[in-house]
C-alpha positions as a Markdown table, in Angstrom:
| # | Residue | x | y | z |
|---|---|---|---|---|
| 1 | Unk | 11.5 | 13.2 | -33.7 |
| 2 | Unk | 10.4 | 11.9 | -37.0 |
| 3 | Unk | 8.0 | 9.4 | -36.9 |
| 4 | Unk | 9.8 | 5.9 | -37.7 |
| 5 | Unk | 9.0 | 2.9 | -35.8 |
| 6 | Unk | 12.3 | 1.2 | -36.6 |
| 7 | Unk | 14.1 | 4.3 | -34.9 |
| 8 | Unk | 12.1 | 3.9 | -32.2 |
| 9 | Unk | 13.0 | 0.4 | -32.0 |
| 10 | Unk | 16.4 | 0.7 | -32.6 |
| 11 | Unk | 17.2 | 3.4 | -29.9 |
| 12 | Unk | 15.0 | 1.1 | -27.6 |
| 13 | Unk | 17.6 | -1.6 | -28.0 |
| 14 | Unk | 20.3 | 0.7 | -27.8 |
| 15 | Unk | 19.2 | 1.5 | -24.2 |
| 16 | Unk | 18.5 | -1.6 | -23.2 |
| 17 | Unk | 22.0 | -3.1 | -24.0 |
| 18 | Unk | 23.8 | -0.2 | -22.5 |
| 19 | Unk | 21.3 | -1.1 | -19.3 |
| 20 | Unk | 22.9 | -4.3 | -18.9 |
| 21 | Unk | 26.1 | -3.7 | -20.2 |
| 22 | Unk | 27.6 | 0.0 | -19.9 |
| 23 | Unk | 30.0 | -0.3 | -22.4 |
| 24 | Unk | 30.0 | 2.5 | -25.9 |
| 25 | Unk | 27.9 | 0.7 | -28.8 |
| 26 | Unk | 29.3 | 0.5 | -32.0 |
| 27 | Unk | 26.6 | 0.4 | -35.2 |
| 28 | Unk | 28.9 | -3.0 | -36.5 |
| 29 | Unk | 27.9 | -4.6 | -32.4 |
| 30 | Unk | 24.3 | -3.0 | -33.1 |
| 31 | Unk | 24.1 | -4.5 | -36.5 |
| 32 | Unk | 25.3 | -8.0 | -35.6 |
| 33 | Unk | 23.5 | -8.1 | -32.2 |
| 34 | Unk | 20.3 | -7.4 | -33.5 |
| 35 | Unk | 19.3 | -6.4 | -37.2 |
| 36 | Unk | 21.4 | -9.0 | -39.3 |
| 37 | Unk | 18.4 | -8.2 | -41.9 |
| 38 | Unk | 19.9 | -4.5 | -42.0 |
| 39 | Unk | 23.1 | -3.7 | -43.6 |
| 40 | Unk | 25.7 | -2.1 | -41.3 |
| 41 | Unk | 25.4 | 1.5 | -43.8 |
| 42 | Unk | 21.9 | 1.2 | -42.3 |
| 43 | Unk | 22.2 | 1.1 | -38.5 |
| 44 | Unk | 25.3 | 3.2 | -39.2 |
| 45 | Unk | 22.9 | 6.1 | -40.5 |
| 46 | Unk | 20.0 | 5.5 | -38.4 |
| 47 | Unk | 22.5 | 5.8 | -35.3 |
| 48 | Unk | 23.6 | 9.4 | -36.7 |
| 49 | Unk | 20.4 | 10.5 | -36.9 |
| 50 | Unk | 19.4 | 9.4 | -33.4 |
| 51 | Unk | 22.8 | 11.0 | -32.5 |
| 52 | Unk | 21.9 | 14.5 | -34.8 |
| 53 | Unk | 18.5 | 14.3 | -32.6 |
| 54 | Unk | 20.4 | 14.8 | -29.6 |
| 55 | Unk | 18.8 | 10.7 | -28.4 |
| 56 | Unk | 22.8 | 9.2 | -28.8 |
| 57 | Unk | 26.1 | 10.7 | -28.0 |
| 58 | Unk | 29.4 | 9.5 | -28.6 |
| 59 | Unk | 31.8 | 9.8 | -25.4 |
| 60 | Unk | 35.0 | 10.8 | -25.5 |
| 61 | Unk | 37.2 | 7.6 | -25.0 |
| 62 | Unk | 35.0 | 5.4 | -27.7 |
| 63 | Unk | 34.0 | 5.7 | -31.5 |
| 64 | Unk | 30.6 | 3.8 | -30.1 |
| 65 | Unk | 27.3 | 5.5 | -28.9 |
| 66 | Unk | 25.6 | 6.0 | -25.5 |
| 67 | Unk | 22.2 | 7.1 | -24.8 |
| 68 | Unk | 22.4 | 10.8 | -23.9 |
| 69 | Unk | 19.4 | 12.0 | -21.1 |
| 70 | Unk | 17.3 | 13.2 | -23.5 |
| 71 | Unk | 17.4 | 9.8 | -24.9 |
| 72 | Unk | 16.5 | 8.1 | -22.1 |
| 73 | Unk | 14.0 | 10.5 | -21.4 |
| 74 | Unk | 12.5 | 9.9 | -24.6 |
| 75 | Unk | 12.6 | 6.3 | -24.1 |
| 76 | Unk | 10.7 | 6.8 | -20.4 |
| 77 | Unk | 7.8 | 8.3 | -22.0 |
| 78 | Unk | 7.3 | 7.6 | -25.4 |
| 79 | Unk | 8.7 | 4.0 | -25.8 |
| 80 | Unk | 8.7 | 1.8 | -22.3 |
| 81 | Unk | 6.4 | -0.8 | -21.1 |
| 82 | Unk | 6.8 | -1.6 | -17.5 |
| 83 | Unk | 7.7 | -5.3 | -17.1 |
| 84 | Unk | 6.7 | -7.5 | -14.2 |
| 85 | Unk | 9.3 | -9.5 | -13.0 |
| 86 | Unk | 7.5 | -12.9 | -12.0 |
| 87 | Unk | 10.2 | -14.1 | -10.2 |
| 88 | Unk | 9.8 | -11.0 | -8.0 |
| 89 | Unk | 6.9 | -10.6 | -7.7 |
| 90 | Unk | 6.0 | -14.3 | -6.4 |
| 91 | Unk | 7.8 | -12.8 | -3.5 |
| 92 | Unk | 6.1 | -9.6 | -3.3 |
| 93 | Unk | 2.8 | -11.4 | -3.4 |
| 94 | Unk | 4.1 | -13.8 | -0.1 |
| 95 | Unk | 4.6 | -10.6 | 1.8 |
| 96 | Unk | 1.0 | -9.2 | 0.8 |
| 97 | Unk | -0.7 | -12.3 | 1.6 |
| 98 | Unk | 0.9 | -12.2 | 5.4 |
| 99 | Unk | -2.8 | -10.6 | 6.9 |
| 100 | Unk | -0.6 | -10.3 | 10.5 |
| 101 | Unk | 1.6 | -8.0 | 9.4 |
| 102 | Unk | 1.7 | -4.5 | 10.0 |
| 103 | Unk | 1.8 | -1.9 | 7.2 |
| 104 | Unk | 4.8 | -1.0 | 8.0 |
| 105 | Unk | 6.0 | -4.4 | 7.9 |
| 106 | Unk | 4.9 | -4.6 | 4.3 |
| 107 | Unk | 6.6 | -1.5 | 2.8 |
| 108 | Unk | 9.8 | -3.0 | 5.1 |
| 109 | Unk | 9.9 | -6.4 | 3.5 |
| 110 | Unk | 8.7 | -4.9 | -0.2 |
| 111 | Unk | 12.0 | -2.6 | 0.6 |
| 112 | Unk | 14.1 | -5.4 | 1.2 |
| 113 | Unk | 13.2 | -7.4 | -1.9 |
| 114 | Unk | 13.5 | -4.1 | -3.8 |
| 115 | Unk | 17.3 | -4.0 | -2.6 |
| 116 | Unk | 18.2 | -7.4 | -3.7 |
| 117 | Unk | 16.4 | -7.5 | -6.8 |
| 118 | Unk | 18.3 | -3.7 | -8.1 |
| 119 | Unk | 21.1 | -3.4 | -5.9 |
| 120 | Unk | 20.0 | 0.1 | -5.5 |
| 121 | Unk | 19.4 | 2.6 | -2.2 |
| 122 | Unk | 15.9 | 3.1 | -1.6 |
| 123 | Unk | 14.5 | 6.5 | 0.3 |
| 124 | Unk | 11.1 | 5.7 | 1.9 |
| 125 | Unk | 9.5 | 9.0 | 2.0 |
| 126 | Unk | 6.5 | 10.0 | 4.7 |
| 127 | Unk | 4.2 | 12.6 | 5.0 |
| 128 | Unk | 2.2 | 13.5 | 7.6 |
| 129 | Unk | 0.9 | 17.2 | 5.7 |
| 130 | Unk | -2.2 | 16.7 | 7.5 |
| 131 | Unk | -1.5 | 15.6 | 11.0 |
| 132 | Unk | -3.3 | 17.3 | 13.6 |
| 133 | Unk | -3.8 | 17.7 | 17.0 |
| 134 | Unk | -5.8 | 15.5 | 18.7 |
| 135 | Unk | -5.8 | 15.3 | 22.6 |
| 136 | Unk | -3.6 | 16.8 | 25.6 |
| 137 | Unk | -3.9 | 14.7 | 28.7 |
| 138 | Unk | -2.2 | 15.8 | 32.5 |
| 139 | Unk | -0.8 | 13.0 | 34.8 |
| 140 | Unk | 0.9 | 13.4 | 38.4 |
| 141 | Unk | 3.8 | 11.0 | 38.0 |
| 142 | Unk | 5.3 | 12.0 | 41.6 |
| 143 | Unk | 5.2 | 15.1 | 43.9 |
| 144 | Unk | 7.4 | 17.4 | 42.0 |
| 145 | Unk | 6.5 | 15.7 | 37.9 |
| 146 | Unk | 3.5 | 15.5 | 35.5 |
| 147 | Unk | 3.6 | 13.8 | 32.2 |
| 148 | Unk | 2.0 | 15.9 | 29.5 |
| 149 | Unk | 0.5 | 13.4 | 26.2 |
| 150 | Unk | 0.2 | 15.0 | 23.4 |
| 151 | Unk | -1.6 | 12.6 | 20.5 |
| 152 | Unk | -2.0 | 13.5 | 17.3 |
| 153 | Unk | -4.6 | 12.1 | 14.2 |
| 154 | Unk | -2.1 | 9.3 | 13.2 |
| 155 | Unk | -2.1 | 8.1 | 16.9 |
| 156 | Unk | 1.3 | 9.5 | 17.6 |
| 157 | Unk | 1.6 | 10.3 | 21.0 |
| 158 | Unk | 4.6 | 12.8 | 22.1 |
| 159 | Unk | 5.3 | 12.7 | 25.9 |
| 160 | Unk | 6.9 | 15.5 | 27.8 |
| 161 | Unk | 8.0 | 15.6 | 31.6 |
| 162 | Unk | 7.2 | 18.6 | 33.4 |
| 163 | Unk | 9.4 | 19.3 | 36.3 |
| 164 | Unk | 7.3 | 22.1 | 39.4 |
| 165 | Unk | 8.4 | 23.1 | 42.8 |
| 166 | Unk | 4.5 | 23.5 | 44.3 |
| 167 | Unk | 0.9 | 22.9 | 43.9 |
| 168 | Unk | 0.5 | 25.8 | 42.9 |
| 169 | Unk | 2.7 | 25.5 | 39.7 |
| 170 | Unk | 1.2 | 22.4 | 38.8 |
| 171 | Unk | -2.7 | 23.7 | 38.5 |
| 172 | Unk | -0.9 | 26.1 | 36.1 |
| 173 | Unk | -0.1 | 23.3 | 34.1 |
| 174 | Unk | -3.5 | 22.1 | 34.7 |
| 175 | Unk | -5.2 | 25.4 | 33.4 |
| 176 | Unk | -2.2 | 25.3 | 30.7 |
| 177 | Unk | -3.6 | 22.5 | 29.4 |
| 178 | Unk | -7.4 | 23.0 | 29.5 |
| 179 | Unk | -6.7 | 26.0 | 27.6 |
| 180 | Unk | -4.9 | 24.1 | 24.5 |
| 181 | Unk | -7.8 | 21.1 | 25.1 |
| 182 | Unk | -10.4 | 24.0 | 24.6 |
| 183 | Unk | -8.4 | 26.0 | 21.8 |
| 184 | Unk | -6.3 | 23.7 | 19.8 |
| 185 | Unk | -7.4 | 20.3 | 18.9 |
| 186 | Unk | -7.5 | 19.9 | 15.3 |
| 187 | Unk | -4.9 | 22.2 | 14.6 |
| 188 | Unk | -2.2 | 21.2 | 12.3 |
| 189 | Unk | 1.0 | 20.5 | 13.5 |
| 190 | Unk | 2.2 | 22.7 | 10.8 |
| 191 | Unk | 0.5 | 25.9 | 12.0 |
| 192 | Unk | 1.0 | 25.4 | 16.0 |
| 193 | Unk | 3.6 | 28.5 | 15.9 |
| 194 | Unk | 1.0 | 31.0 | 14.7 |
| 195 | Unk | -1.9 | 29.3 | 16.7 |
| 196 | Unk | -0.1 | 29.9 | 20.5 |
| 197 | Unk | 0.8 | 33.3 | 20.0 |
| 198 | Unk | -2.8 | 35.0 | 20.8 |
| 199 | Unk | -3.5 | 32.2 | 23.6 |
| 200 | Unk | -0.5 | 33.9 | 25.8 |
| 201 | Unk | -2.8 | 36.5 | 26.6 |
| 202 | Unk | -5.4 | 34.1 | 28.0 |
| 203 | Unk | -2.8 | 32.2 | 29.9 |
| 204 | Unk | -1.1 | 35.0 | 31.5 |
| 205 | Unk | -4.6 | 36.2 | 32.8 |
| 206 | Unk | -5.7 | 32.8 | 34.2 |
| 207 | Unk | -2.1 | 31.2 | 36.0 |
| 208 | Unk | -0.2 | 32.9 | 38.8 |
| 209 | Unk | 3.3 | 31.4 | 38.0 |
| 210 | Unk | 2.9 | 33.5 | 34.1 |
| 211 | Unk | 7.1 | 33.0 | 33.5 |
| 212 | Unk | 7.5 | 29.2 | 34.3 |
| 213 | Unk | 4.0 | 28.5 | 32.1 |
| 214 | Unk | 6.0 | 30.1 | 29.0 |
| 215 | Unk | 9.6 | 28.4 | 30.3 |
| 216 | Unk | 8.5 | 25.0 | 31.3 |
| 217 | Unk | 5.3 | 24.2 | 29.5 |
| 218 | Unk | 5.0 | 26.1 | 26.5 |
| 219 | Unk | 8.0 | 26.1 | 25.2 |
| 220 | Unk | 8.4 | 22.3 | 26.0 |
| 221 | Unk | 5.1 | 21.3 | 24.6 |
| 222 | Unk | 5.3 | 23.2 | 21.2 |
| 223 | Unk | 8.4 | 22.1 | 20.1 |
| 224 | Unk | 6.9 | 19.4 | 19.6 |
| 225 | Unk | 9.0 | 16.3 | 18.3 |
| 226 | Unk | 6.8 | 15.6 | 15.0 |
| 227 | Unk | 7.7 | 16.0 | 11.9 |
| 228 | Unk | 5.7 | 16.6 | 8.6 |
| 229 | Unk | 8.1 | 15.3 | 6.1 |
| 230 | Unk | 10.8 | 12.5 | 7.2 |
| 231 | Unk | 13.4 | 9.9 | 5.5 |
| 232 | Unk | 14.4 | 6.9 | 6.0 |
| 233 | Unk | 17.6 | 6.1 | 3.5 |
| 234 | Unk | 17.9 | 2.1 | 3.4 |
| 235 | Unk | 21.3 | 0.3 | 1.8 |
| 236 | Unk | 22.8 | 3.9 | 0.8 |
| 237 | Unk | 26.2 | 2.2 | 0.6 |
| 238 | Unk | 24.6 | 0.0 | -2.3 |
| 239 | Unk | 25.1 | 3.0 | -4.8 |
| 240 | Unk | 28.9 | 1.9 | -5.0 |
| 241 | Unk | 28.6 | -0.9 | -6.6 |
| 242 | Unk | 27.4 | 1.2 | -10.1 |
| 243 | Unk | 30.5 | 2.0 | -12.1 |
| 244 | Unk | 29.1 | 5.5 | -12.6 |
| 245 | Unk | 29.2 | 6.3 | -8.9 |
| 246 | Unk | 32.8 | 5.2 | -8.0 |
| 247 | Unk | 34.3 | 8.4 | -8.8 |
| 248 | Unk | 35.0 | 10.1 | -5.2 |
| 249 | Unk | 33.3 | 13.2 | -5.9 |
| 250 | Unk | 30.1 | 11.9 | -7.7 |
| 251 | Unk | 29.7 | 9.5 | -5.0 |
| 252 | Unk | 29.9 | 12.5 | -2.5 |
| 253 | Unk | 26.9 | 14.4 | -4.4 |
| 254 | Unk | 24.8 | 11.0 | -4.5 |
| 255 | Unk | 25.3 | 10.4 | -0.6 |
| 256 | Unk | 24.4 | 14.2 | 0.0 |
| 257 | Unk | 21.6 | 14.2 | -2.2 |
| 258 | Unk | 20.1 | 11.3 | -0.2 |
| 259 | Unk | 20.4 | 13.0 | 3.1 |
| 260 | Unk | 18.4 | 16.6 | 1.2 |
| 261 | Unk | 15.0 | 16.2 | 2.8 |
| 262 | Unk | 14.2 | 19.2 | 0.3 |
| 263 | Unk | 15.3 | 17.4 | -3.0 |
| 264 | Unk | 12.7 | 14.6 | -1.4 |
| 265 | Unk | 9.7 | 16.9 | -0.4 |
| 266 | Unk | 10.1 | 18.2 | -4.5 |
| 267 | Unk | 9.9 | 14.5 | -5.9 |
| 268 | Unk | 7.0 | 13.9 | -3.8 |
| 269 | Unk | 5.0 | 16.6 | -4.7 |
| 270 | Unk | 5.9 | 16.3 | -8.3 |
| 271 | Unk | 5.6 | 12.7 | -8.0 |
| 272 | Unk | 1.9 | 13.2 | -6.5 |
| 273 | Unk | 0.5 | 15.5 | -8.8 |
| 274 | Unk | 1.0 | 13.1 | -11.7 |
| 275 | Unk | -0.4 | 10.1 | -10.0 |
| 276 | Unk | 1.6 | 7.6 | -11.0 |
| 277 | Unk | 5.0 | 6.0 | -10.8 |
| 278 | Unk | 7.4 | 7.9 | -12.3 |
| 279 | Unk | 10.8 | 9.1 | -13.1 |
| 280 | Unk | 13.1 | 12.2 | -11.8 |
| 281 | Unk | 16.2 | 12.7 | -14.2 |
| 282 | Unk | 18.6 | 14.3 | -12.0 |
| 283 | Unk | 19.6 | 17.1 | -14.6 |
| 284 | Unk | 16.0 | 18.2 | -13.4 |
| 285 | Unk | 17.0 | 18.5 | -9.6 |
| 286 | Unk | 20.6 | 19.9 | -10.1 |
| 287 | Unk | 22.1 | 16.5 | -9.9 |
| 288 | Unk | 23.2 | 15.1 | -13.0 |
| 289 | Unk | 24.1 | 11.4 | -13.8 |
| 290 | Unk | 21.4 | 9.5 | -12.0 |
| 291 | Unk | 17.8 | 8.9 | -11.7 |
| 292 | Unk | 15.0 | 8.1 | -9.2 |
| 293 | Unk | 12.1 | 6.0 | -9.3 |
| 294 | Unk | 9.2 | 6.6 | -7.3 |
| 295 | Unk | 5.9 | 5.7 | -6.1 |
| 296 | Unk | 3.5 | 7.3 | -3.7 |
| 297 | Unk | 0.6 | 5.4 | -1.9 |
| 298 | Unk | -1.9 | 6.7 | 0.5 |
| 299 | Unk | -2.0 | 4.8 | 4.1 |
| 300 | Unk | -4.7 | 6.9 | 5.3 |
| 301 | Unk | -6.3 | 10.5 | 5.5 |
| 302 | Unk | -3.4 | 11.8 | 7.6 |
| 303 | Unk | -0.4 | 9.8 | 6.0 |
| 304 | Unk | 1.0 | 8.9 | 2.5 |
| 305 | Unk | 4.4 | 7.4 | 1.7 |
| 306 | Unk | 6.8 | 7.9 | -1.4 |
| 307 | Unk | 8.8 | 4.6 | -2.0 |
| 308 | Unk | 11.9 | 5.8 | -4.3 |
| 309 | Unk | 14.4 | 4.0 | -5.9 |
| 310 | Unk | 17.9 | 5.9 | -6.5 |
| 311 | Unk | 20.4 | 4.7 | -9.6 |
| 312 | Unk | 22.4 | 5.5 | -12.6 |
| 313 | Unk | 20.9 | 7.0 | -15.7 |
| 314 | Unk | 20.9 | 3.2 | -17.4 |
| 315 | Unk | 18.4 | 2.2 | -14.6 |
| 316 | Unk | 16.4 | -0.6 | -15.7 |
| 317 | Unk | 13.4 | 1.2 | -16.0 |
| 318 | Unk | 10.8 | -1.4 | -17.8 |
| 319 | Unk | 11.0 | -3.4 | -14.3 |
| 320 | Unk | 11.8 | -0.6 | -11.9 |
| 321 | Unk | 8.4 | 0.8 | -13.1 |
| 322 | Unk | 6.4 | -2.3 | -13.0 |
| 323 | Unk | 7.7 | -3.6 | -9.6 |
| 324 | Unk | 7.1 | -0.2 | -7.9 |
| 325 | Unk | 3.6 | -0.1 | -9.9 |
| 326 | Unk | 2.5 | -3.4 | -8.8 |
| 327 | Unk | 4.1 | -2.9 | -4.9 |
| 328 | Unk | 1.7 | 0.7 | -5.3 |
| 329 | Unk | -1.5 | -1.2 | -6.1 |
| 330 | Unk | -0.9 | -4.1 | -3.6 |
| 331 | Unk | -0.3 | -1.7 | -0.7 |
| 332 | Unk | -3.6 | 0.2 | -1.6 |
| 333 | Unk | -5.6 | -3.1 | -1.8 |
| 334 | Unk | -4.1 | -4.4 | 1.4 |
| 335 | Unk | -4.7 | -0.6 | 2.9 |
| 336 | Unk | -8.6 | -0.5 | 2.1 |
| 337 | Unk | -9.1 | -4.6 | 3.1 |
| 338 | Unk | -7.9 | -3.3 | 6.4 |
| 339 | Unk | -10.4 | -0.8 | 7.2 |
């Protein structure tokens, strides 16, 4: 793009007005609205050049101009400066400064301001990449029933009922269990699978009952009911209320998209590699027409979440960028004054 501040400028307002009001713009509106010094012949030329540069594109049912994705992709990093809302973020600060609440009660409430402020779905992503294995404990719980805790480095514990007919049966669980207390802890949850294969052997040679140690306590223990990567989708029916999304079939691909853990685990890797708050154009995840907005904060060694916000390509990005900026730094302060 050539370099000319008042192009800049001009698609910048362009964008802005369309955010707000997604209606064509004709160079006469543009003209009028906001360069009366400019003749109309020159916001008329400077809006076909931003059109030749693929930044503008005329639609099909209008003579006026609409930002195309490049366009706003241009604007994302070349041309925005994320914007505070103070109104907003009075609020935000009032949910920080509760010390009683949990973290979890934090990224809650932050979501729920979030959803009134943009009118927008919001996918709080969480990942657990390094979760590990931390303890097995045994308990009797009656004559034929032992509980089996499982806890894990983000103090998850995942309880399993063992059902056994005899003593005998139940020191198997008992050696069962030594034998994942002596071999195991501190073994990602991710890599369980490959981790129990070669302690079968030493199983088999130390329990009598070999067939209900695989049946009934191996198999119920390592499928284990943690997951590394999970989603939790908050006011998905919000996405209806953005004229782009009312057509049946784009709505269908925005709901499906939301429920893609994969499309999520993608954003939050990108997303964590730049290290910032930042933008996913759909046309860059095989979903055209919208955008996502997201942040990712660490909670501790084990655990980070990804707070993302979904909308149309006109998102308001200025204050979508500074909200989820300033939620970012306020969850890591409150994070580290915790410790």
């Amino acid at each position: 793009m050539k370099s000319d501040e008042r192009l800049f400028h001009l698609l910048k307002v362009i964008i802005e007005e369309y955010t707000n009001n997604p209606i064509p713009l004709s160079s006469d509106l543009v003209q009028k609205k906001f360069f009366p010094e400019l003749s109309p012949q020159t916001v008329r030329n400077e809006m076909a050049e931003l059109e030749k540069q693929g930044l503008l594109e005329k639609t099909h049912t209008s003579s006026g101009r609409i930002p195309s994705v490049k366009g706003y992709k241009f604007y994302e990093s070349k041309i925005l400066i994320p914007f505070e809302d103070k109104n907003v973020k009075s609020k935000l600060m009032k949910i920080f400064q509760k010390r009683d609440l949990s973290i979890d009660d934090i990224i809650e409430h932050s979501t729920t301001i979030l959803q009134e402020t943009f009118k927008l779905p919001i996918v709080i992503s969480k990942s657990k990449d390094n979760e590990r294995l931390k303890r097995f404990d045994l308990i009797q719980i009656s004559d034929n029933e032992a509980l089996i805790l499982i806890v894990t480095s983000s103090a998850e514990v995942i309880k399993n009922t063992i059902t056994f007919n005899h003593k005998v049966q139940f020191d198997d669980i008992a050696i069962c269990i030594r034998v994942f207390n002596d071999r195991l802890i501190d073994t990602k949850i991710s890599e369980l699978s490959s981790k129990i294969v070669p302690l079968k052997n030493i199983i088999k040679n130390a329990v009598h009952e070999y067939e209900f140690c695989i049946q009934q306590v191996i198999e119920k223990i390592f499928n284990i009911n943690t997951k590394s990567f999970e989603t939790d989708i908050k006011g998905a029916s919000l996405i209806t209320t953005q004229t782009e999304f009312r057509d049946v079939e784009k709505l269908k691909q925005i709901l499906s998209l939301l429920e893609d853990t994969n499309i999520w685990k993608h954003i939050a890797l990108n997303q964590q590699k730049s290290g910032r708050t930042s933008i996913t154009f759909g046309d860059d995840i095989g979903k055209e027409g919208l955008a996502i907005a997201s942040t990712t904060f660490t909670l501790n060694e084990n655990s980070k979440q990804q707070l993302s916000i979904i909308g149309p390509v006109r998102m308001n990005y200025a204050k979508v960028q500074g909200l989820l900026s300033f939620i970012n730094s306020e969850i890591e302060k409150y994070v580290k004054d915790s410790k």
